[in-house]
NUDO-545453 format. One record per residue: x, y negated, z negated of N, C-alpha, C in turn. Coordinates in steps of 0.05 Angstrom, whole numbers, plus 5000, padded with zeros to 4 digits. Example, Ala and Ser with C-alpha at 12.3 -4.5 7.8 and 13.67 -1.06 7.14 Angstrom:
// residues 2
526451144844524650904844526450664844/525750454858527350214857525849994843/
***
This chain:
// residues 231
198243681011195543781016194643950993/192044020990191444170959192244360979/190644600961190944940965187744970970/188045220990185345201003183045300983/180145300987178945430966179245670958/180445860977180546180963183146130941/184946000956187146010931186445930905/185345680905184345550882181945690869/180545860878178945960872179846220863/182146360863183346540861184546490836/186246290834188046120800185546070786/183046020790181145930770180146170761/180046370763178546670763180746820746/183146780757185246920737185846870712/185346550710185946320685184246370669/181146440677178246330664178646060658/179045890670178545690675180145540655/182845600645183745620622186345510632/188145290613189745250620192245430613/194345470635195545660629198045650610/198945460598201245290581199245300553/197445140542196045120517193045270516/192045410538190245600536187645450529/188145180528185345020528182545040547/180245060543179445190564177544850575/177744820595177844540612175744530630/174344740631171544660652172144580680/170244450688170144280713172644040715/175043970699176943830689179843950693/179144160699182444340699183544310736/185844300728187844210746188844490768/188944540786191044770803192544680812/195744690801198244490807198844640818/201744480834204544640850205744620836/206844930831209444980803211744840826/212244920847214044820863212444550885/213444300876212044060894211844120929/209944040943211044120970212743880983/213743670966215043590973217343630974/217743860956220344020941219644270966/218344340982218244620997216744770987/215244690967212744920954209944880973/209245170975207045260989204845290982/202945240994199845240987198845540984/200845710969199345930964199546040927/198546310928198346370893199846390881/202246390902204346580878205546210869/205046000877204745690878203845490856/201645770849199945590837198445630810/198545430790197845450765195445320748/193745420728192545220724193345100693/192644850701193644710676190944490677/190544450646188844190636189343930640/189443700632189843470645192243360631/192943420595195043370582196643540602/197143840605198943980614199843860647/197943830652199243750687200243430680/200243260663201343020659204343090657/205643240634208043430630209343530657/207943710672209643840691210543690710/211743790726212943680756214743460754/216743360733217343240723220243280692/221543560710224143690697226743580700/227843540680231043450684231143560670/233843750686235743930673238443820664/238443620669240543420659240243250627/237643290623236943090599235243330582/236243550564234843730553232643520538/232543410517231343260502228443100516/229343080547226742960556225943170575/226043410585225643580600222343570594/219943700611217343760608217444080612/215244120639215444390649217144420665/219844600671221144720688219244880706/219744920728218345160742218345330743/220945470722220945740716219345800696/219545590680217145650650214545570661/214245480679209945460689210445770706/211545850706211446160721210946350709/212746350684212446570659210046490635/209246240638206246120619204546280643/203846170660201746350689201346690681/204946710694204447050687203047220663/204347100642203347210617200247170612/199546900617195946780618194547010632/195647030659192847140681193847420666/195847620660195847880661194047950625/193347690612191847730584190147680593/188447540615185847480622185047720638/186547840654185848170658184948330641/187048280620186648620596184748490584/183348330576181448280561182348180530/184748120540185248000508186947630510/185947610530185347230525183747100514/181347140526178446990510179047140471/177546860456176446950437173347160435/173847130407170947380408168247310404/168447040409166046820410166246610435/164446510449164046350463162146090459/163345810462161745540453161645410480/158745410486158945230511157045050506/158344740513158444520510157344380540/154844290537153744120556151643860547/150643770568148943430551146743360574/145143320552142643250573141242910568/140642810592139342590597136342520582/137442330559134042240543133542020557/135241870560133741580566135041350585/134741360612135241200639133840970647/135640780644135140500660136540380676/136940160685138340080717140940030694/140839980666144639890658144740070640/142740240633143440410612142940720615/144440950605143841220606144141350573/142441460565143541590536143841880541/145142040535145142360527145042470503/144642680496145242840475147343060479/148643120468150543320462149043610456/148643760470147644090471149944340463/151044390444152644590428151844870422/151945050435150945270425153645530426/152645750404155445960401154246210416/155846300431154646650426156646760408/156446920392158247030370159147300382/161647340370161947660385162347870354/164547970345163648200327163848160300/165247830300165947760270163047630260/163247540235160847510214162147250213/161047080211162346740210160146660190/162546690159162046560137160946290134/162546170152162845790152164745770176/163545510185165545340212164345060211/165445010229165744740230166144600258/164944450268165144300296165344070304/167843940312168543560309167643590348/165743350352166543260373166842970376/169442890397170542740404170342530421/169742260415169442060434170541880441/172241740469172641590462171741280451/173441160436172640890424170640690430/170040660450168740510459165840630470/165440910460162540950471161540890450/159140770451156740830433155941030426/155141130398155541410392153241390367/151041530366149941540339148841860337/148841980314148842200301147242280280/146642490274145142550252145342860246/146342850214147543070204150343160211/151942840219154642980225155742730202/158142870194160142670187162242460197/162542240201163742070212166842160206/169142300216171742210203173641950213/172041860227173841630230174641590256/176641390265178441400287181541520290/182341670310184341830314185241760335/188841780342189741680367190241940385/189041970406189842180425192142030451/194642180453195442080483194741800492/195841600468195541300458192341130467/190441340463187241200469187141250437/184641090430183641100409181541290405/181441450391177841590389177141620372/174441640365173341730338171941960341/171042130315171642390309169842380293/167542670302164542690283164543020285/163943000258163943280250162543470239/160443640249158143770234159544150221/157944250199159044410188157344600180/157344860187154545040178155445350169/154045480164154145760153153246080168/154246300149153346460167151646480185/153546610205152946690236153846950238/152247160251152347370248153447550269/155347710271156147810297153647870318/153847810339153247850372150747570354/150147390351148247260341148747030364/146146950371146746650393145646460370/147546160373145846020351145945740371/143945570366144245380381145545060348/148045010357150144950339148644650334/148544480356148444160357145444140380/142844040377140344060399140343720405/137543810406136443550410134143420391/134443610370132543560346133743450326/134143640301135243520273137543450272/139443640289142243510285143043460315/143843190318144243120343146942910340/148042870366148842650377148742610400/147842290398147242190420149641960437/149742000458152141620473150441560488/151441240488149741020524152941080532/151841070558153440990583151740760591/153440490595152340320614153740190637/153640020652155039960671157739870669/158139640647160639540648162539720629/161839920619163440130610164240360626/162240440643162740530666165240460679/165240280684167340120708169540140694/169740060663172240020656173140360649/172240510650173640810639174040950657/173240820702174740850710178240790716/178040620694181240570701182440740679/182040840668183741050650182841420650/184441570636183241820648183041890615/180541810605180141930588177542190581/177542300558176142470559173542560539/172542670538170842780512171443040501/172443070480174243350470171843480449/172943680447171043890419173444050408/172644120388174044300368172744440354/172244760347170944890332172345130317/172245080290173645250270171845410256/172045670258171345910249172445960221/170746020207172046210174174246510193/172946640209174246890218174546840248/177747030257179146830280180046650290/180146600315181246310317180346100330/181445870331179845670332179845580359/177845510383176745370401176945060400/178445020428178144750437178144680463/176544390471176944370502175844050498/175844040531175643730541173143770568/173143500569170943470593172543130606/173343140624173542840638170642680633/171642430622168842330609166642200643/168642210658167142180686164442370692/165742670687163142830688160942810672/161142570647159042610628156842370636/156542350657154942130659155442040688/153141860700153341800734152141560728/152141330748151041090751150841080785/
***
């Protein structure tokens, strides 16, 4: 059985929505596992329960202590990743000192086709950002066109194919909001249509971002490519 909403709503609040193993931050995509299975006797409560991204919950639940070499997460180590996560998401020294939030809006709907744009914007926190840089990630098979990004190519994630576009800009000024990627000069756009639809239900892939700062560190996350689009 899951864990009821307060619990889960309780691991998502502690986490920031953050996975607690690679700190990836996962949106509407992030997982609240049983460190202990309840098929194993683990309970639907907090002290239970972890959040992990979709790579990280692939890994867990899934320990041999017999075979060091192929071991994943133990349940003692998703206990001590948790602990350490939620008690830095208290003190205020989890998050970075900038925030990128990543959403997409609907240009153009027909009965087999949907297009979006990619919406990128920073709030900056106290650093001065010389130069950065922002790849986002598709997989292979979407249709994808762009303007003012650079193509790098195709890359293998977790044996899917993707390709990788990457725009690059200049000072940004502490506490400064900038809007990174619109719907104007620099854009990217995907179709979603029907028979792609169907087929990317059978796999769990995703749409990733990455953003690299001159000062600090660097931001990444995912979106299940399910949420990017409806038919």
């Amino acid at each position: 059985m899951p864990f009821p909403p307060s619990i889960r709503e309780e691991a998502l609040v502690n986490s920031g929505r953050r996975c607690c193993v690679c700190h990836e931050f996962s949106g509407r995509s992030i997982n609240i596992h049983h460190i202990i299975q309840e098929a194993d006797g683990g309970l639907n409560t907090i002290d239970n329960a972890i959040a992990l991204c979709l790579r990280c919950h692939s890994e867990a639940g899934h320990y041999n202590s017999h075979h060091p070499l192929g071991t994943k997460y133990s349940p003692t180590e998703l206990i001590k990743h948790r602990d350490n996560w939620w008690l830095a998401v208290k003190s205020g020294k989890a998050l970075p000192d900038y925030d990128l939030n990543i959403k997409w809006k609907r240009t153009h709907t027909s009965q087999d086709l949907h297009t979006h744009r990619i919406i990128a914007s920073l709030q900056n926190g106290e650093y001065f950002l010389n130069e950065w840089k922002l790849q986002l990630i598709f997989p292979n098979l979407v249709p994808v066109r762009t303007e003012g990004f650079t193509d790098l190519g195709q890359i293998s994630i977790d044996g899917f194919i993707y390709k990788n576009y990457q725009i690059t800009g200049s000072k940004i000024f502490s506490s400064e909001q900038v809007e990174l990627v619109g719907m104007a000069d620099k854009y990217v756009e995907y179709d979603m249509n029907n028979d792609l639809y169907f087929n990317f239900l059978k796999h769990d892939l995703c749409f990733k971002w990455r953003f690299y700062p001159s000062s600090g560190i660097s931001l990444n996350g995912s979106f299940n490519w399910r949420e990017m689009h409806e038919f």
